[in-house]
C-alpha positions in Angstrom: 2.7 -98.4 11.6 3.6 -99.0 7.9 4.1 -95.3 7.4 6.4 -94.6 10.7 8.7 -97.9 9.3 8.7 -96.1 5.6 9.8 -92.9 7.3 12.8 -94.5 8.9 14.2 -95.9 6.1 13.8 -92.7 4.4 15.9 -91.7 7.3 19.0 -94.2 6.7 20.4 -95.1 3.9 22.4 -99.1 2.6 25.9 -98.7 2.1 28.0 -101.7 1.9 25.6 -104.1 3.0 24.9 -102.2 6.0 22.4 -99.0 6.9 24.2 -96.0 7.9 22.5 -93.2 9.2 22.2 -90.2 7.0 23.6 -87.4 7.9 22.8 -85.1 10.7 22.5 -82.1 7.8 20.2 -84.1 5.7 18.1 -84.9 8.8 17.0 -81.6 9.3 14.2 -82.0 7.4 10.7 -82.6 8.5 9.3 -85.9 8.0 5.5 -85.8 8.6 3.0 -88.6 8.2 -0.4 -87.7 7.7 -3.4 -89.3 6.1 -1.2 -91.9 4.9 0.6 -88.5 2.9 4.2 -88.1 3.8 4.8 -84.5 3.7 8.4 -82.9 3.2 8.8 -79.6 5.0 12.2 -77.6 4.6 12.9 -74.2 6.6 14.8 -71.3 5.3 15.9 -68.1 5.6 13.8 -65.3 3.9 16.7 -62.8 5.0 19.3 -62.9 2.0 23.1 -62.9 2.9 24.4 -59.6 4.2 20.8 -58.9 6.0 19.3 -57.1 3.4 15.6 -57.5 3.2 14.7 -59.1 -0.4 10.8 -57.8 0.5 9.6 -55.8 -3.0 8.1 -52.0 -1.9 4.6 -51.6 -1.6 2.0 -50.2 -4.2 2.2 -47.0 -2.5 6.0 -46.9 -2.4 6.7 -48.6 -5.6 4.5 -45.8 -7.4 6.0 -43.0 -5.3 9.6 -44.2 -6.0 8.6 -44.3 -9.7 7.0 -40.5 -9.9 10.0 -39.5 -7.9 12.6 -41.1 -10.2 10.0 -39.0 -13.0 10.6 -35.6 -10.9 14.2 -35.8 -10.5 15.0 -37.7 -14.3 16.6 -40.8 -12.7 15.8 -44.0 -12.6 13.8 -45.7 -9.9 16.4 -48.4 -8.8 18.9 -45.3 -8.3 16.8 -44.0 -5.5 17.9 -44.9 -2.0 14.2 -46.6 -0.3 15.5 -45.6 3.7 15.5 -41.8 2.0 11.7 -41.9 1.3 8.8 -40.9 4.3 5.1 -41.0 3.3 2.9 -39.4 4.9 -1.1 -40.6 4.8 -3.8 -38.6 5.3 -7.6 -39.6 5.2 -10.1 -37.9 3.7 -12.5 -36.5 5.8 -15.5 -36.7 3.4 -14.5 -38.2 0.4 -14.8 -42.5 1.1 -12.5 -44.8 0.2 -9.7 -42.0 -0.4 -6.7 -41.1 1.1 -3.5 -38.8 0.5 -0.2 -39.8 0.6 2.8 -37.5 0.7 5.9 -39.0 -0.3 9.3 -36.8 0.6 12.3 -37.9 -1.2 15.6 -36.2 0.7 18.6 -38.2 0.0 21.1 -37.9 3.1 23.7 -36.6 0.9 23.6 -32.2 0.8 24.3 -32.3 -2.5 20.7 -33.8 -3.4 17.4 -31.6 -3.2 15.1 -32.9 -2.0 11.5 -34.3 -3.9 8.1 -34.0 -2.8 5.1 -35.7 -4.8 1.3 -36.7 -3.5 -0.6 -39.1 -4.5 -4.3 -40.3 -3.7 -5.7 -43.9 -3.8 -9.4 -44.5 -4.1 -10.3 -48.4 -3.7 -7.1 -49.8 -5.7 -6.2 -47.1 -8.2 -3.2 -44.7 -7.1 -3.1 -41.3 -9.1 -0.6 -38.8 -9.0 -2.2 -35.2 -8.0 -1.3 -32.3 -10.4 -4.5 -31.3 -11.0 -8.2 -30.9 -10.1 -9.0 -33.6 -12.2 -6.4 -36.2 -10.8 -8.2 -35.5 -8.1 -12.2 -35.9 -9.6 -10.7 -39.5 -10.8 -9.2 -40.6 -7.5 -12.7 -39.8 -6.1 -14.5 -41.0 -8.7 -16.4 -38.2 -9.6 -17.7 -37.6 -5.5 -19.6 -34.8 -5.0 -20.4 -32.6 -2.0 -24.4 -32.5 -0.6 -23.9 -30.4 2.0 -21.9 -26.6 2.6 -19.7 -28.6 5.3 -18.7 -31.2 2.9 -18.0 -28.7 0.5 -15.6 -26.7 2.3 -14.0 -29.5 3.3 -13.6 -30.9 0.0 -12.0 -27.5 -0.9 -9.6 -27.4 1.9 -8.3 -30.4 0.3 -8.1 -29.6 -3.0 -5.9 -26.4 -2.1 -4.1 -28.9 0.7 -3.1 -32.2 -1.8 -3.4 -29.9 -5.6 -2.6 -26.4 -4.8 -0.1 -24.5 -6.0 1.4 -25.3 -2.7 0.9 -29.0 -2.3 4.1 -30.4 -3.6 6.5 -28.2 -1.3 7.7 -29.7 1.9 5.9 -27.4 4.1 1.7 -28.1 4.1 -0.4 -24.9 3.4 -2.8 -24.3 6.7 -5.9 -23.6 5.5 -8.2 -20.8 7.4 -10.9 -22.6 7.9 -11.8 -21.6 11.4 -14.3 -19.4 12.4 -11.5 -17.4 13.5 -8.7 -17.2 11.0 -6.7 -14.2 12.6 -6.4 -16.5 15.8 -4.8 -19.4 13.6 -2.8 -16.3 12.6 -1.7 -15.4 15.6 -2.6 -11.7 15.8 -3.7 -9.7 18.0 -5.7 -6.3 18.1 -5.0 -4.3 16.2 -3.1 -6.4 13.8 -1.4 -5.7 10.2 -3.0 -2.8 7.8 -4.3 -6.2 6.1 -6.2 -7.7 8.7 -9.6 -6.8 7.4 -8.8 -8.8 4.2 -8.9 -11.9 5.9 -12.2 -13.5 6.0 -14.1 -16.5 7.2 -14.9 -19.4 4.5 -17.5 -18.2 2.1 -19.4 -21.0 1.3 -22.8 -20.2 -1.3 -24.7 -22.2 -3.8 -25.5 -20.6 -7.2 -27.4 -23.5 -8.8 -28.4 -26.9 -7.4 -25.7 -29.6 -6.9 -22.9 -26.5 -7.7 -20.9 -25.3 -4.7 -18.6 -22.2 -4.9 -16.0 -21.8 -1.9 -13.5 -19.4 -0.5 -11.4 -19.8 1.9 -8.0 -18.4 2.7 -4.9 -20.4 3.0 -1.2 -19.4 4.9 1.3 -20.6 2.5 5.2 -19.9 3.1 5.5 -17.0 2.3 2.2 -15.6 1.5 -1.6 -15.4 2.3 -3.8 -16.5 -0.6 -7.8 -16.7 -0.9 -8.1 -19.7 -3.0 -12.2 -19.9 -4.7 -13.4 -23.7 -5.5 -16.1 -24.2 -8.1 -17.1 -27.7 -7.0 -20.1 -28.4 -9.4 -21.6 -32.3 -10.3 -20.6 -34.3 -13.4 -17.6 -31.4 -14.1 -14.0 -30.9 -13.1 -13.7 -28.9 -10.1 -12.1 -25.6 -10.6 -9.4 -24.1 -8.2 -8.2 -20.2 -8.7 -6.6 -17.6 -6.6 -9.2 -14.8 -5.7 -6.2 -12.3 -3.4 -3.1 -12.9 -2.2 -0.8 -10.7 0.3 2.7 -11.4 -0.3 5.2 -11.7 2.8 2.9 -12.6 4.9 1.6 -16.2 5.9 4.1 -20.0 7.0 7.9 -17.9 7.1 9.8 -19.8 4.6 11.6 -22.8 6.0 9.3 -23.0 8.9 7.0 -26.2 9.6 
């Protein structure tokens, strides 16, 4: 009862010999009594004036934005947030990682648009230029099995390859039918026969060497992977066909 009469005169104020209520602005605030504790509880806004959210990027965002800014030789603050779609991808053998693809295209024609890809293992986000961004984001996995293997290849040549940083994903041939993911039919182009199925073999314990092709725009490529333990994986073209593969400008 003590506290409930304490709150009220906290509630009213003496002015001239007399208590005047105070007023309905100040009032808005929460009086609550517990434990004996008075507790003061004010509500606001988290929306700044205008409607602009005040929220800070995420890790994922704020270190695309930055690479970005990097890319295009501007600064990060300059780039318009509501311009930039990431994409995240999973790895489908590798734990603990995934891909993000961040695609910077400003609304204005003017601007070209930027394309960088990242991966995050546990906490640490690394750009991907190069087989051994990719060994670090993974920390130093390595494939036990043929199917793992290929798979790890497919996304090194996806997320690394020479290909990785353009707009349009490389598909990579890595059905048991590649001239169906092709689309041909009998009897095909003159290079048909050049397109295999993934070659996966094992020269040495814990080394994997795999080739697969890949349809990139504008071209056909047979990338080889050299994925062996406690080393940087190697990634080099084996063939190409030039004006074949994704038509430039198509998804």
């Amino acid at each position: 009862m003590q506290g409930r009469n304490r709150a009220s005169q906290l509630l009213s104020v003496r002015k001239g010999g007399m208590t005047k209520p105070i007023s309905r602005h100040v009032r808005r605030l929460m009086l609550v009594v517990r434990t004996g504790m008075l507790m003061i509880t004010v509500g606001c806004d988290p929306t700044p004036a205008g409607g602009a959210s005040s929220a800070s990027p995420n890790p994922i965002e704020a270190h695309a934005l930055k690479s970005l800014a990097t890319l295009r030789g501007e600064k990060p603050e300059a780039l318009d947030r509501k311009a930039l779609k990431i994409q995240a991808e999973t790895s489908s053998v590798v734990p603990h990682l995934t891909y993000y693809r961040a695609v910077y295209a400003p609304a204005q024609t003017t601007h070209m648009s930027s394309t960088v890809v990242l991966a995050r293992g546990d906490s640490l986000v690394i750009d991907l230029r190069t087989p051994r961004d990719l060994q670090m984001a993974a920390h130093g996995w390595h494939p036990a099995t043929a199917d793992a293997a290929k798979s790890y290849c497919a996304e090194l040549v996806t997320h690394v390859g020479p290909a990785g940083a353009l707009q349009q994903l490389p598909v990579v041939l890595a059905e048991d039918n590649p001239w169906k993911q092709l689309g041909f039919t009998a009897p095909g182009p003159p290079w048909r026969d050049r397109i295999t199925r993934p070659e996966i073999t094992q020269p040495v314990p814990r080394e994997w060497i795999v080739r697969l092709w890949v349809s990139e725009p504008g071209r056909l490529v047979k990338y080889e992977c050299t994925l062996a333990a406690s080393r940087t994986p190697q990634l080099m073209v084996a063939d190409s066909i030039m004006g074949a593969g994704i038509p430039p400008g198509k998804p």
